[in-house]
Every structure is written in structure tokens, then in C-alpha cells.
C-alpha positions as CSV (number, residue, x, y, z in Angstrom):
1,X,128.0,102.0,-15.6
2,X,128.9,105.5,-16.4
3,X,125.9,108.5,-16.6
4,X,125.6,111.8,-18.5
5,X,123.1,114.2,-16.9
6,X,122.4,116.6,-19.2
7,X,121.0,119.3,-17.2
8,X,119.4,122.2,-19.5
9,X,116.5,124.5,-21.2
10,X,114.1,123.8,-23.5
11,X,116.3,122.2,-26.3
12,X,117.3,119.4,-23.0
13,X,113.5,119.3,-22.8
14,X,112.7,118.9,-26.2
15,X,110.9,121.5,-26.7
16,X,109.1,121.6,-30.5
17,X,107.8,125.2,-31.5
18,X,106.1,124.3,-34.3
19,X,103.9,121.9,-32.6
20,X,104.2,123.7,-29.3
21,X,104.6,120.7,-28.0
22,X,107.4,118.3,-27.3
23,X,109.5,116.5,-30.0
24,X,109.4,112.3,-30.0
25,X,111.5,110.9,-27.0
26,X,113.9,109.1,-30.2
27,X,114.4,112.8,-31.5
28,X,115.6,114.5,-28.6
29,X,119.2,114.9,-28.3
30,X,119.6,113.2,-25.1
31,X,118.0,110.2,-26.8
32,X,120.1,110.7,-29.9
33,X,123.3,110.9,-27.3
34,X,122.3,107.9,-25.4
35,X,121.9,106.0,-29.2
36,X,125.2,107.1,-30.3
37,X,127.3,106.0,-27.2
38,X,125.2,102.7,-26.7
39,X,125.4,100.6,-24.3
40,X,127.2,101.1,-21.0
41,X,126.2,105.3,-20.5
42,X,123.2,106.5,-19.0
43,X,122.2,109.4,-20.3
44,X,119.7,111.1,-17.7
45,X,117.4,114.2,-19.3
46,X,116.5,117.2,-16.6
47,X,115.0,120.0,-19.0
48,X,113.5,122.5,-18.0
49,X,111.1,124.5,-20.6
């Protein structure tokens, strides 16, 4: 299996200013990566906000 770190601020994070708060783990875009490659790629999230 192949991983993707994606090492980053608070849009890795998921960082949601109008809530200040964080968005829904299916709508940040490491999630949204890891859905679009599928199966086989591990996506790993280290934000940092």
C-alpha cells in the first residue's frame, strides 16, 4: 500500500471559520483525496491550525 501524508496548516486541518470550528471529516480535502484515489492509498492528515 502506498501513503500520502499531507503535512500542512489549517486548510490540512480543516479548519471552518464560519463555525470556528472544524469542517466534517468527509469534507476535508485529505478525506476528499483519499475518496478520489480509493482503495490502495493512505492518505495520512497532520494539520496543524
Amino acid at each position: 500500500m502506498k501513503t500520502i501524508l499531507c503535512y500542512g496548516d489549517s486548510l490540512t486541518w480543516g479548519y471552518d471559520a464560519a463555525n470556528l470550528g472544524r469542517h466534517a471529516l468527509e469534507d476535508r480535502w485529505p478525506s476528499v483525496l483519499k475518496t478520489a484515489l480509493g482503495d490502495g492509498i493512505d492518505v495520512i492528515a497532520e494539520g496543524l491550525n
